[in-house]
N, CA, C and O atoms as a Tinker XYZ file with bonds, in Angstrom:
   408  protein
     1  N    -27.224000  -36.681000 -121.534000    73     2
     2  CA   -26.038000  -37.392000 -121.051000    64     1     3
     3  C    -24.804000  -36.929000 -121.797000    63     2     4     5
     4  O    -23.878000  -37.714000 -122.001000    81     3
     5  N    -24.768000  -35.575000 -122.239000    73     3     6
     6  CA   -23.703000  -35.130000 -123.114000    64     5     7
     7  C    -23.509000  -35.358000 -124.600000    63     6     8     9
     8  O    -22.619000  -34.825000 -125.263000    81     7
     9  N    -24.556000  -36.322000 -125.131000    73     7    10
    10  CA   -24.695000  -35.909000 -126.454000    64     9    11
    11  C    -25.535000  -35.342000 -127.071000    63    10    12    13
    12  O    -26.716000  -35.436000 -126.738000    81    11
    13  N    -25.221000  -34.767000 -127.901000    73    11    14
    14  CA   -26.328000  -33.663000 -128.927000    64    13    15
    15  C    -27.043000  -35.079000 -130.069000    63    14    16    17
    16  O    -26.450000  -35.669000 -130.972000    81    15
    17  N    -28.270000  -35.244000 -129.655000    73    15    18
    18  CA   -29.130000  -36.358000 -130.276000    64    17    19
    19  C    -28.500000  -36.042000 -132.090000    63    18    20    21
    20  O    -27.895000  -36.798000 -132.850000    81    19
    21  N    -29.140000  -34.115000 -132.338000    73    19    22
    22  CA   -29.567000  -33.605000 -133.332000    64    21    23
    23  C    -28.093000  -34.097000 -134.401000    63    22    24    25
    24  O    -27.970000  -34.601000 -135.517000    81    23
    25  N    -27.227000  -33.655000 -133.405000    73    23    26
    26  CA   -25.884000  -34.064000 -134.343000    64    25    27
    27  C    -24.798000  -35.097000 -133.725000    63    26    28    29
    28  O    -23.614000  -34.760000 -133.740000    81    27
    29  N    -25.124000  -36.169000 -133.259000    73    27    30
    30  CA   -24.267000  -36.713000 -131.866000    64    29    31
    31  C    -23.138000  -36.507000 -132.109000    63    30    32    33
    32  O    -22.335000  -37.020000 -132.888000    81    31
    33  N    -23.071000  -35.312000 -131.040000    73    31    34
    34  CA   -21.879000  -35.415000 -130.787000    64    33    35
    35  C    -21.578000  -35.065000 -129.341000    63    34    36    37
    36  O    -22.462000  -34.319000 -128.920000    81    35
    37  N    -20.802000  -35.287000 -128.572000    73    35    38
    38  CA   -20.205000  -35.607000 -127.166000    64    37    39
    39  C    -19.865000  -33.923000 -126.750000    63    38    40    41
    40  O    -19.114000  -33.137000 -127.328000    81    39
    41  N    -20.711000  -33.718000 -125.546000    73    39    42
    42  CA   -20.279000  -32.243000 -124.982000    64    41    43
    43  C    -19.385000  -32.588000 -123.712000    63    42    44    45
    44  O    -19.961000  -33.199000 -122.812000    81    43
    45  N    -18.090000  -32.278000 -123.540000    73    43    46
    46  CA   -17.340000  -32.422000 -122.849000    64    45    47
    47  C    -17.087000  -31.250000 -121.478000    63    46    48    49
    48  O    -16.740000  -30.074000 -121.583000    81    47
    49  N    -17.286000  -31.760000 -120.647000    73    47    50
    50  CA   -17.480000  -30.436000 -119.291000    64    49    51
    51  C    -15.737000  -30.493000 -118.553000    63    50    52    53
    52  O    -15.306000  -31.645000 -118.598000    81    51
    53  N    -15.092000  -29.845000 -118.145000    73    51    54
    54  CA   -13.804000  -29.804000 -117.770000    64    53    55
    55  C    -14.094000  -29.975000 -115.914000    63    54    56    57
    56  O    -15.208000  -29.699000 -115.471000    81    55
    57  N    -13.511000  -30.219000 -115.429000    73    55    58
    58  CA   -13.720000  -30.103000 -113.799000    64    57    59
    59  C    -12.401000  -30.343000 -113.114000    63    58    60    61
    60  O    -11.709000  -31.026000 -113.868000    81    59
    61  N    -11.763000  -30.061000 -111.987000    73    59    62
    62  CA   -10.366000  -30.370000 -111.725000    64    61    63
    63  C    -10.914000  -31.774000 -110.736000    63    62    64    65
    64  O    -11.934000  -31.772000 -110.048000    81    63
    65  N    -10.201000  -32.620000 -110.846000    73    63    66
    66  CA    -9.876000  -33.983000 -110.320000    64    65    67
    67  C     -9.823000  -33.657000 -108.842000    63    66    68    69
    68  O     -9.537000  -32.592000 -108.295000    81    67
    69  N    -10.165000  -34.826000 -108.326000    73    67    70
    70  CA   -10.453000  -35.015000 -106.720000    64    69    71
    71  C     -9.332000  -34.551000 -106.121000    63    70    72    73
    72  O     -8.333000  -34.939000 -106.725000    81    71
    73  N     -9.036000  -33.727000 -104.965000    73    71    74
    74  CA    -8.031000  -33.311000 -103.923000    64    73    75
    75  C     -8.656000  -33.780000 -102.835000    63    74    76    77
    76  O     -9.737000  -33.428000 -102.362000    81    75
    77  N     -7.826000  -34.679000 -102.433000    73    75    78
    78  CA    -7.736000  -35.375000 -101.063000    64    77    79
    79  C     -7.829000  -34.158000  -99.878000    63    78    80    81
    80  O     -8.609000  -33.978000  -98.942000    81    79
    81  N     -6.842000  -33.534000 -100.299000    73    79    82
    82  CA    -7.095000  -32.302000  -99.517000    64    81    83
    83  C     -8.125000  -31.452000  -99.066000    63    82    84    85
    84  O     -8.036000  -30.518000  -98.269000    81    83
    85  N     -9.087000  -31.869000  -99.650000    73    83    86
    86  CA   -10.523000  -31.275000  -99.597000    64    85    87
    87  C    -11.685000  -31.813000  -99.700000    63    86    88    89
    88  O    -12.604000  -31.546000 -100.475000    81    87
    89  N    -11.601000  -32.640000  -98.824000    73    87    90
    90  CA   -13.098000  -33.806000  -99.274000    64    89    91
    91  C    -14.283000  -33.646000  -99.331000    63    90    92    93
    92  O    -15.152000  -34.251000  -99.960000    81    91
    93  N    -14.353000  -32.063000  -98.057000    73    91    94
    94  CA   -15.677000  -31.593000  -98.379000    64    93    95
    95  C    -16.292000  -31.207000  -99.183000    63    94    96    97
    96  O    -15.701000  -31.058000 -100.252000    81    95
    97  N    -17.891000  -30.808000  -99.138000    73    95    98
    98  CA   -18.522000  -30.238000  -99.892000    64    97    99
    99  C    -17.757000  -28.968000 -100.154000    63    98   100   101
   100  O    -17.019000  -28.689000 -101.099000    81    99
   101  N    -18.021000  -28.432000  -99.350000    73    99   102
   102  CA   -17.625000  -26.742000  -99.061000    64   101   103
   103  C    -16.224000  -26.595000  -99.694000    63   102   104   105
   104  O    -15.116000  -26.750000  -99.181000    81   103
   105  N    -16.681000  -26.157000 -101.311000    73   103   106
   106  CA   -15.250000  -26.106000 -101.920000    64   105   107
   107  C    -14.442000  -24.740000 -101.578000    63   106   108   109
   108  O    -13.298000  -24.536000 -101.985000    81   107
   109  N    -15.196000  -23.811000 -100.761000    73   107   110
   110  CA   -14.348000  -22.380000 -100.303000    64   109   111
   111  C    -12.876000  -22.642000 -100.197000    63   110   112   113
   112  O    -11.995000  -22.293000 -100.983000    81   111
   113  N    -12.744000  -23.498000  -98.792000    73   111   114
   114  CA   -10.846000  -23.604000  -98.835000    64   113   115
   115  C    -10.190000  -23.631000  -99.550000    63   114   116   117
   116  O     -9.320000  -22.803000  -99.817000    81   115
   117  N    -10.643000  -25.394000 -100.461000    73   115   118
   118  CA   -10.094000  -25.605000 -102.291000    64   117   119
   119  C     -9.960000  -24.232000 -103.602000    63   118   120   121
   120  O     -9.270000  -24.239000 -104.621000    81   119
   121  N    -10.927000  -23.121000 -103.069000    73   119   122
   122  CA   -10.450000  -22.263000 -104.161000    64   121   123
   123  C     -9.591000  -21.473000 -103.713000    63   122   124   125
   124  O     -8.572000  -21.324000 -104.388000    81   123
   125  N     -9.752000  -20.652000 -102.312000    73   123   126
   126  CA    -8.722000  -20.137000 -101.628000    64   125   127
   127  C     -7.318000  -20.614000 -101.693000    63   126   128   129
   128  O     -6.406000  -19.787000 -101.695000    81   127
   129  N     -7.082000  -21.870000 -101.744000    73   127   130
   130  CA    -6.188000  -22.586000 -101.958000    64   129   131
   131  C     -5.454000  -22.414000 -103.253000    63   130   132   133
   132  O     -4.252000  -22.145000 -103.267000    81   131
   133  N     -6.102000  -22.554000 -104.244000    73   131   134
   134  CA    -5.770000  -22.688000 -105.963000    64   133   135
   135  C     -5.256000  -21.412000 -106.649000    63   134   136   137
   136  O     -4.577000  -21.225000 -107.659000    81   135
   137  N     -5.893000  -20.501000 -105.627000    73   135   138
   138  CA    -5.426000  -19.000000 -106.073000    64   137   139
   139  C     -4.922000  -18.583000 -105.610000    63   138   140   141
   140  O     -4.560000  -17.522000 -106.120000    81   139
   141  N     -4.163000  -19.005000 -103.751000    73   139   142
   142  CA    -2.574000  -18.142000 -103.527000    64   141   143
   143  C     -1.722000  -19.247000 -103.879000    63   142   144   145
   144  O     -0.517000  -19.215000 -103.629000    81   143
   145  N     -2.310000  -20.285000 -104.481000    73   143   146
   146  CA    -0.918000  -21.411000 -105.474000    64   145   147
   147  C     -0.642000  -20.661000 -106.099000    63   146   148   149
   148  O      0.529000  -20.362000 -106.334000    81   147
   149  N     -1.785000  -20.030000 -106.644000    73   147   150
   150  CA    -1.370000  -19.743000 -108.335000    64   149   151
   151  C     -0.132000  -18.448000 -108.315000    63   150   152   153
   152  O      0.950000  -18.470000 -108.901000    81   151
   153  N     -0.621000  -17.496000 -107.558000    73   151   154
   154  CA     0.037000  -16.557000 -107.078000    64   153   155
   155  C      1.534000  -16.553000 -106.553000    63   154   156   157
   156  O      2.428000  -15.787000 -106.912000    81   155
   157  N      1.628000  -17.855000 -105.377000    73   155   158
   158  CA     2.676000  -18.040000 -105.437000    64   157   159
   159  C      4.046000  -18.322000 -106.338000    63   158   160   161
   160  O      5.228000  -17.981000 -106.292000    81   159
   161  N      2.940000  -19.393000 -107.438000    73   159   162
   162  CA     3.812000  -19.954000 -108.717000    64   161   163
   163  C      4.251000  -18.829000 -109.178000    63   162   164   165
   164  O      5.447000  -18.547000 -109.111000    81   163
   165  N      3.247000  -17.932000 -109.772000    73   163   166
   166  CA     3.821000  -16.672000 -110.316000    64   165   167
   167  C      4.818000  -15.966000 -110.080000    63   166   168   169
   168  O      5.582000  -15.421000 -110.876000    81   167
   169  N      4.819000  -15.975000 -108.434000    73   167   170
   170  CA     5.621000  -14.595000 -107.979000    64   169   171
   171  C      7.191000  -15.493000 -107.970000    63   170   172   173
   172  O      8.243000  -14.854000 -107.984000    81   171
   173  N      7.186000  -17.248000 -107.941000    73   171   174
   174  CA     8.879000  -17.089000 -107.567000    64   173   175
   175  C      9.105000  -17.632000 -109.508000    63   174   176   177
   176  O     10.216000  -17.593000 -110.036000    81   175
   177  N      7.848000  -18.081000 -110.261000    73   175   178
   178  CA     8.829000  -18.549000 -111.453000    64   177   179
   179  C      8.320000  -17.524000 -112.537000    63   178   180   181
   180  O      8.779000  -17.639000 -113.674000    81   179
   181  N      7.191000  -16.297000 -112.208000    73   179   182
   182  CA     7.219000  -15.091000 -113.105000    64   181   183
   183  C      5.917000  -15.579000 -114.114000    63   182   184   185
   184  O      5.749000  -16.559000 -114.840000    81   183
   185  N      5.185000  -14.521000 -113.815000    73   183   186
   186  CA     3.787000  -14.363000 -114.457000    64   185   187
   187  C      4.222000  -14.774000 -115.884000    63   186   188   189
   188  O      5.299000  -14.275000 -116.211000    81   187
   189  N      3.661000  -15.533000 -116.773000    73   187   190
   190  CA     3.656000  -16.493000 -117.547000    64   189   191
   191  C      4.606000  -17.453000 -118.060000    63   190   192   193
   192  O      5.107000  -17.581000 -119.177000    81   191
   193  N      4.757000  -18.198000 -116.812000    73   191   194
   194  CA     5.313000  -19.419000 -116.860000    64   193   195
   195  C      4.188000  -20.356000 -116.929000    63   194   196   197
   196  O      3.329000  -20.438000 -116.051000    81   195
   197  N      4.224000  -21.189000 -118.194000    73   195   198
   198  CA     2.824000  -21.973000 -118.427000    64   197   199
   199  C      2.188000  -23.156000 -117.218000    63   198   200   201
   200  O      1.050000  -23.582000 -117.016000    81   199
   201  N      3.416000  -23.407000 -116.612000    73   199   202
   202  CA     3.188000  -24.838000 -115.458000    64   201   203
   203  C      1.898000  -23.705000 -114.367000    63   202   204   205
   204  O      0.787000  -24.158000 -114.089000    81   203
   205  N      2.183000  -22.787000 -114.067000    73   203   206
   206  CA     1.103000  -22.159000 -113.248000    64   205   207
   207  C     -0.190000  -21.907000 -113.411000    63   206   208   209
   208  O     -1.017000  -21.936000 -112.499000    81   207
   209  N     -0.429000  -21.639000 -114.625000    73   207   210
   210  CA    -1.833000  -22.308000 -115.332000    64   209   211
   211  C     -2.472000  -23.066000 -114.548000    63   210   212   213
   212  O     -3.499000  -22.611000 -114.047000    81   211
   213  N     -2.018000  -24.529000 -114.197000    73   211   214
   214  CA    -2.590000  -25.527000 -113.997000    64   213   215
   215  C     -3.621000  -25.078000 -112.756000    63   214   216   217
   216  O     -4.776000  -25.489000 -112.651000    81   215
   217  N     -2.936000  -24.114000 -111.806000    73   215   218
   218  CA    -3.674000  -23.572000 -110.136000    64   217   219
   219  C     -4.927000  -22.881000 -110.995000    63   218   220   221
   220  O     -6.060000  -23.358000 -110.938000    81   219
   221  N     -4.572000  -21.592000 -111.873000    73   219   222
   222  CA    -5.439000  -20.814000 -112.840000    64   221   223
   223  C     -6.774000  -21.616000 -113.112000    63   222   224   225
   224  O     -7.872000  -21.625000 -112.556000    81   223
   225  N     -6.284000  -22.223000 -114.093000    73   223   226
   226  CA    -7.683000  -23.464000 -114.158000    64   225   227
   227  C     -8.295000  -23.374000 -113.036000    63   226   228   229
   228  O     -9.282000  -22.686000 -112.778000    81   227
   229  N     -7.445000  -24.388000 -112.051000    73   227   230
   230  CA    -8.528000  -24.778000 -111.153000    64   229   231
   231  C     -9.255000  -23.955000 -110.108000    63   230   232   233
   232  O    -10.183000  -24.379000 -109.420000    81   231
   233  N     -8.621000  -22.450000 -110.046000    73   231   234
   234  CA    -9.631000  -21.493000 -109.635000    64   233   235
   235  C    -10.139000  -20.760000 -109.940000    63   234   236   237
   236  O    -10.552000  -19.957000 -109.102000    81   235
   237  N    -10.421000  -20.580000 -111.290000    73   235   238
   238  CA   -11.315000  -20.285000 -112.084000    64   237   239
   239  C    -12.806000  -21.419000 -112.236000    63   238   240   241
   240  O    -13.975000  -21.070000 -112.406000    81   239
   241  N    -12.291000  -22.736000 -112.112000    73   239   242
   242  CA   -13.351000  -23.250000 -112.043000    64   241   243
   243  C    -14.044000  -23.793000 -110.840000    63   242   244   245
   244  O    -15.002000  -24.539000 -111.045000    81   243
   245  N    -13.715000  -23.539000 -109.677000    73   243   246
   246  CA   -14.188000  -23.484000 -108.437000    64   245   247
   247  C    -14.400000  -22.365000 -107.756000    63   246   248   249
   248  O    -14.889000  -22.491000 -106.633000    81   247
   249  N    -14.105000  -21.080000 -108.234000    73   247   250
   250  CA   -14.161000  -20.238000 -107.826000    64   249   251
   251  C    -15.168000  -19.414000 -108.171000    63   250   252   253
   252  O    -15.239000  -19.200000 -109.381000    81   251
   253  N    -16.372000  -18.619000 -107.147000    73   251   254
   254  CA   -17.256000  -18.102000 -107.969000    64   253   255
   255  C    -16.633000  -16.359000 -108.538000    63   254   256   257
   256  O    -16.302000  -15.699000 -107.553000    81   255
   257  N    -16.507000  -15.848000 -109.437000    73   255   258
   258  CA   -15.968000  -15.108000 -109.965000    64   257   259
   259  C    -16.062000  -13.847000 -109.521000    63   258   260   261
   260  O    -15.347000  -13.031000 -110.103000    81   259
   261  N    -16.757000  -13.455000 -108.634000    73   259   262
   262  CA   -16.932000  -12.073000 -107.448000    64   261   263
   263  C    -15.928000  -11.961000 -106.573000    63   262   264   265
   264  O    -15.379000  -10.940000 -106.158000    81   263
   265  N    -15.568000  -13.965000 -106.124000    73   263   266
   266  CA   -14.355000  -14.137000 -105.184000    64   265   267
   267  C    -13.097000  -13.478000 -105.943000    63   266   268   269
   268  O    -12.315000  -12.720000 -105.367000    81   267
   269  N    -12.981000  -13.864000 -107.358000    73   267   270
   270  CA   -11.648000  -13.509000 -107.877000    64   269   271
   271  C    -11.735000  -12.151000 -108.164000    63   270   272   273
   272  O    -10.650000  -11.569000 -108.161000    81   271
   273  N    -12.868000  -11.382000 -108.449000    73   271   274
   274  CA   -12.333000  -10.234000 -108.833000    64   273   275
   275  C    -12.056000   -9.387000 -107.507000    63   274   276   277
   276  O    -11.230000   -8.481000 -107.624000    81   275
   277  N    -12.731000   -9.603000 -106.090000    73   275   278
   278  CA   -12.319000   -9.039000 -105.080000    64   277   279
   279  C    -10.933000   -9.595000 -104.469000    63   278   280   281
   280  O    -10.330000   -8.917000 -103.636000    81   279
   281  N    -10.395000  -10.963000 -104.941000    73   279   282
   282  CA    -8.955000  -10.692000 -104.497000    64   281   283
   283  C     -7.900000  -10.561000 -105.567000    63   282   284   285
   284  O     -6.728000  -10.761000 -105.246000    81   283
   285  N     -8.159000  -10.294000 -106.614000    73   283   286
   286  CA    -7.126000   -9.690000 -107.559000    64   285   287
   287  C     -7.275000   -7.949000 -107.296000    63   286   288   289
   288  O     -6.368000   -7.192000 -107.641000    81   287
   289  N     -8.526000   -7.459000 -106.649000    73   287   290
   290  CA    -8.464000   -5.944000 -106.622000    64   289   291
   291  C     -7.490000   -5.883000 -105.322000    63   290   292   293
   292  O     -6.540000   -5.103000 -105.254000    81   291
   293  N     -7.813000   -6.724000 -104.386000    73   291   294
   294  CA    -6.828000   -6.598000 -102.599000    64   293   295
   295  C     -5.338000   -7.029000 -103.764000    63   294   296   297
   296  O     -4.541000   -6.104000 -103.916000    81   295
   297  N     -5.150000   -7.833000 -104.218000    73   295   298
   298  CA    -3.866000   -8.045000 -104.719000    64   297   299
   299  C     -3.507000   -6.604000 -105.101000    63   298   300   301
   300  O     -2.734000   -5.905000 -104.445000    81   299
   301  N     -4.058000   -6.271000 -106.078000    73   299   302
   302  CA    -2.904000   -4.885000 -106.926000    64   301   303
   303  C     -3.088000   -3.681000 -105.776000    63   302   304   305
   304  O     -2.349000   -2.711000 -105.607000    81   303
   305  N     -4.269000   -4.032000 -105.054000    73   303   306
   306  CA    -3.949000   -2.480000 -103.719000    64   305   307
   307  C     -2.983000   -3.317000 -102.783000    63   306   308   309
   308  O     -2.777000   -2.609000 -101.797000    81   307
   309  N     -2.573000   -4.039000 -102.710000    73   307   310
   310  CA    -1.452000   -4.597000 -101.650000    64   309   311
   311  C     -2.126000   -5.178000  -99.951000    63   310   312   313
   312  O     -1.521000   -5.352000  -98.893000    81   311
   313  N     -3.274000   -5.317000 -100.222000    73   311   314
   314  CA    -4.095000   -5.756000  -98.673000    64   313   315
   315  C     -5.003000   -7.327000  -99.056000    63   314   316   317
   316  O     -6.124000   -7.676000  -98.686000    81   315
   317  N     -4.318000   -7.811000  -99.651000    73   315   318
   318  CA    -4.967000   -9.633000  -99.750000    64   317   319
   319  C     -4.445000   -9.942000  -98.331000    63   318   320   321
   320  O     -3.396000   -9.506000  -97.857000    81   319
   321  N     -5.136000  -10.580000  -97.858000    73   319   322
   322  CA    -5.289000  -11.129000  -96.480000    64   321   323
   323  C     -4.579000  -12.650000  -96.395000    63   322   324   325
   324  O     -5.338000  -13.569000  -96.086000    81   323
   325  N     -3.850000  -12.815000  -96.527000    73   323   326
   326  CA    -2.991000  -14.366000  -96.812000    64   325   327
   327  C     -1.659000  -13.946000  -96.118000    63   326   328   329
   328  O     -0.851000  -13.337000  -96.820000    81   327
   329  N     -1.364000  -14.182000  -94.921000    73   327   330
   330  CA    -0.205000  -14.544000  -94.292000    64   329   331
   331  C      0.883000  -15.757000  -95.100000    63   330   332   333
   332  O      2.074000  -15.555000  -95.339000    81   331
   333  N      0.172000  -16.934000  -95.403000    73   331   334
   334  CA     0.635000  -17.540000  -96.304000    64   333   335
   335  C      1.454000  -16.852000  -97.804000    63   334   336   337
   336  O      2.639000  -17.025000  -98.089000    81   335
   337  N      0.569000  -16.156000  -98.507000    73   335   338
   338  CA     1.380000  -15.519000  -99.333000    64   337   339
   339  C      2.567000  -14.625000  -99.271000    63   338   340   341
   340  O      3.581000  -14.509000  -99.959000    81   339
   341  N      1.751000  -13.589000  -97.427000    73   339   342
   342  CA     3.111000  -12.661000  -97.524000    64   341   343
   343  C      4.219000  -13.672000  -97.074000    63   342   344   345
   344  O      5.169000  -13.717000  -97.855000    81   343
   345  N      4.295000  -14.438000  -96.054000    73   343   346
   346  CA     5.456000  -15.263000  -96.014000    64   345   347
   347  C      6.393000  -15.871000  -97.316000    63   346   348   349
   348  O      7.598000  -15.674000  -97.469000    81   347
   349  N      5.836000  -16.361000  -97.865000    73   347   350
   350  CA     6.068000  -16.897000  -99.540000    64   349   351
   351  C      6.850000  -15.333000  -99.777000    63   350   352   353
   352  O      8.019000  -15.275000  -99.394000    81   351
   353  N      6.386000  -14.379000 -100.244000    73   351   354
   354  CA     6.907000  -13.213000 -101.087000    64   353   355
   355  C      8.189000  -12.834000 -100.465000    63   354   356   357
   356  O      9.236000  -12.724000 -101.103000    81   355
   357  N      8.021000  -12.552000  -98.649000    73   355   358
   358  CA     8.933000  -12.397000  -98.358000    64   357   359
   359  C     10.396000  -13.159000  -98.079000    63   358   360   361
   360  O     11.401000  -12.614000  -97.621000    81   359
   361  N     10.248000  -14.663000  -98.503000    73   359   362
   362  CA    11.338000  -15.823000  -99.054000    64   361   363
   363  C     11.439000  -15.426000  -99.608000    63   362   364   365
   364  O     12.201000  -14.473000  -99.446000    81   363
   365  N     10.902000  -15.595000 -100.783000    73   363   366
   366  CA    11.591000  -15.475000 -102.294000    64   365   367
   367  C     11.682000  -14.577000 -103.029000    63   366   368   369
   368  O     10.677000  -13.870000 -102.949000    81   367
   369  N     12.580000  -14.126000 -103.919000    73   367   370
   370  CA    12.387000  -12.781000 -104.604000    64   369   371
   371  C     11.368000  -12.916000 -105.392000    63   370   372   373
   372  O     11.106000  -14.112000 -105.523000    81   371
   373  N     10.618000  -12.188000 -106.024000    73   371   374
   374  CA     9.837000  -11.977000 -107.251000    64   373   375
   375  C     10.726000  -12.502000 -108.279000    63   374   376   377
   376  O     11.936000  -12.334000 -108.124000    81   375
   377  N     10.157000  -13.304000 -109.626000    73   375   378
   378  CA    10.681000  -13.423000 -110.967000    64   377   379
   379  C     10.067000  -12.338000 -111.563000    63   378   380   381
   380  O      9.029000  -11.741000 -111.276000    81   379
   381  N     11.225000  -12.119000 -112.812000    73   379   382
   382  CA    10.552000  -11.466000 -113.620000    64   381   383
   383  C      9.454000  -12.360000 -114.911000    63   382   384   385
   384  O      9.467000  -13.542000 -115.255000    81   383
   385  N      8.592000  -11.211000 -115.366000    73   383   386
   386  CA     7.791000  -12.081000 -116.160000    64   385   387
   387  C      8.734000  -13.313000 -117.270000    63   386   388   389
   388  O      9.930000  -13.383000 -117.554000    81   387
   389  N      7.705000  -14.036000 -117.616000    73   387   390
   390  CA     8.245000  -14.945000 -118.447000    64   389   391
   391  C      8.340000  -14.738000 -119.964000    63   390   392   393
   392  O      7.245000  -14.543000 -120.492000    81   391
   393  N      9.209000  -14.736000 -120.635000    73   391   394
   394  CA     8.860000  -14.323000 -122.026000    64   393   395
   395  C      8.401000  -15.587000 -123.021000    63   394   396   397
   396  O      8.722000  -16.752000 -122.786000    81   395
   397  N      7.752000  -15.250000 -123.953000    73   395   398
   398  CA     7.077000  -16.627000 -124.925000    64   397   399
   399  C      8.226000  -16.539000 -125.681000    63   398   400   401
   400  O      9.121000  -15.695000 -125.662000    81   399
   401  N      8.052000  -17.677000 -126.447000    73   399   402
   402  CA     9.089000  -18.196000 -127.484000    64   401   403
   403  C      8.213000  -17.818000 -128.305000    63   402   404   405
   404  O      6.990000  -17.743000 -128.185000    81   403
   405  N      9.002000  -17.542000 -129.288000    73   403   406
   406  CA     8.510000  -17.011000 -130.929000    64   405   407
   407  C      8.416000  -17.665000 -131.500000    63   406   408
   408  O      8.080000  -17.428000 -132.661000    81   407
């Protein structure tokens, strides 16, 4: 039940919170979803802006990881299949990346 008898202590599992948006089982849409968010966030407020994370997370953890590496490879060859996204790109300009504070 999440504790370690030997040393109790509490193993904590992360999961993203219920989306109404997706009630089904079939979490496919929900990750499809989480990862042209994420993408989007990126492209209008610039690859590391920390608020975009939040999509990151959650398709990383719904996502089985074959899915992401075959659409980050269609991403950098320019053939991801998301009408949704190209619409998005073609609104808004690209940001440039985000710089960290020192």
């Amino acid at each position: 039940s999440g504790i370690n008898a030997e040393y109790g202590v509490k193993k904590f599992i992360w999961s993203p919170k219920y989306d109404p948006r997706y009630p089904a089982f079939n979490q496919g849409p929900k990750c499809t979803q989480y990862f042209i968010d994420f993408q989007k966030c990126i492209w209008k407020k610039g690859e590391g802006y920390k608020p975009c994370d939040w999509f990151r997370h959650h398709y990383e953890h719904v996502c089985p990881a074959p899915w992401i590496e075959k659409w980050q490879d269609q991403l950098d060859r320019g053939v991801f299949p998301s009408k949704q996204l190209l619409k998005w790109q073609n609104k808004y300009p690209q940001a440039p990346p985000v710089e960290e504070d020192e």
